[in-house]
C-alpha positions in Angstrom: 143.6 87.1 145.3 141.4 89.4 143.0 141.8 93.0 145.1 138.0 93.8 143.9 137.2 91.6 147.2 139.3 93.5 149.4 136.7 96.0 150.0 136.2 96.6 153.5 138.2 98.7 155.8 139.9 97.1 158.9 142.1 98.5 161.8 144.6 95.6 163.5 145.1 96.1 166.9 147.7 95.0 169.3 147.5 94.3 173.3 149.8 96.4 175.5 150.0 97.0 179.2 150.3 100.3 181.1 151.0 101.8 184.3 148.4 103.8 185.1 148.9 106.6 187.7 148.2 104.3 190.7 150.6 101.9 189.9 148.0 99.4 188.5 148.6 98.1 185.7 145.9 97.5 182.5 145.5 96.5 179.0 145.1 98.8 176.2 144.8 98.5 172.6 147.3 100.5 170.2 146.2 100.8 166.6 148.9 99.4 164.5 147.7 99.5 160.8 144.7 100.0 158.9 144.5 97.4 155.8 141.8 96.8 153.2 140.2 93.5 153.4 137.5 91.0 152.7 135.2 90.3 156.1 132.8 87.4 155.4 130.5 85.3 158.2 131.1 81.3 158.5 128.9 80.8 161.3 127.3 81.9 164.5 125.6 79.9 167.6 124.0 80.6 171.1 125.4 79.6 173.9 124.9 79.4 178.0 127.7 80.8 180.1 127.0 82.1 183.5 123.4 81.2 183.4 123.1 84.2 180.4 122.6 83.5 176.9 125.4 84.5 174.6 125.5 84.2 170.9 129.2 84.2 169.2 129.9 85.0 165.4 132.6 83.1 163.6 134.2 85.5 160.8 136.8 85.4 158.1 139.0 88.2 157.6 141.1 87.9 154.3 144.1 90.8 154.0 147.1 91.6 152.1 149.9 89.4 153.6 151.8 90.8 156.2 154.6 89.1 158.3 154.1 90.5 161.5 150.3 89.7 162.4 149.9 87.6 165.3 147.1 85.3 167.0 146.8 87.9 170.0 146.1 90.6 167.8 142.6 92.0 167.1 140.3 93.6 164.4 138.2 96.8 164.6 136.0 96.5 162.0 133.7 99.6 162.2 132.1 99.6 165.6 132.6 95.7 166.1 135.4 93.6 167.5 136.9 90.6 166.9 139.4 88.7 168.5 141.9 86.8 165.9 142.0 82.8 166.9 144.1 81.8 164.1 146.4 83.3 161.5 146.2 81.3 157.8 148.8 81.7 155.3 147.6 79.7 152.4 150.0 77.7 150.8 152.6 79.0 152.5 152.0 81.6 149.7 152.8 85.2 151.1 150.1 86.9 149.3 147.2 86.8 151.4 146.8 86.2 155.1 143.5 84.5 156.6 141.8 85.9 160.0 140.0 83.1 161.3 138.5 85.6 164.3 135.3 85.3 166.7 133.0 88.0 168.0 131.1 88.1 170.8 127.7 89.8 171.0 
C-alpha cells in the first residue's frame, strides 16, 4: 500500500441504541476513529423504489488495517454517508482493509 494514496480523511462510525427520555428507544451514531484513506467510485445506477427514482453510488474505501471494523459500521466522509456492505482483507494480509460501501442519494 503506497500511503501517498491514502489521502482523504474518513470518520468510522458505529450504531448504538439509546433510551431517550420517553422510554423510546433510537439509533445513534458514535464516532469511533478518524483514519486516512483512499475513497474511489466503482459504479453508480438508478433505480425505482416506491414509485421514486433513486440513484445509488458504489464506493471503495481503502484504510490502514484495523481489526475491529465491522460490516455494520459506517463512513462519514465529509458531508456524505456511506453504509459499509463488506469488509476486504486482502490476502489475509493485515496491512490494508477494503470498504466495499454504498451510498444513497
Amino acid at each position: 500500500m503506497l500511503a501517498g494514496q491514502l489521502n482523504k480523511r474518513i470518520t468510522l462510525q458505529q450504531q448504538s441504541s439509546v433510551v431517550d427520555t420517553t422510554g423510546q428507544s433510537k439509533i445513534v451514531w458514535t464516532d469511533i476513529c478518524t483514519v486516512w484513506a483512499s475513497v474511489r467510485p466503482l459504479r453508480g445506477r438508478e433505480f425505482f423504489e416506491a414509485e421514486r427514482l433513486n440513484s445509488e453510488i458504489s464506493i471503495r474505501i481503502v484504510i490502514r488495517y484495523r481489526p475491529d471494523v465491522s460490516a455494520t459500521w459506517r463512513v462519514k466522509y465529509g458531508n456524505r454517508l456511506f453504509d459499509v456492505q463488506e469488509v476486504i482483507n486482502p490476502f489475509e494480509g493485515r496491512v490494508e482493509l477494503q470498504l466495499m460501501c454504498r451510498e444513497l442519494v
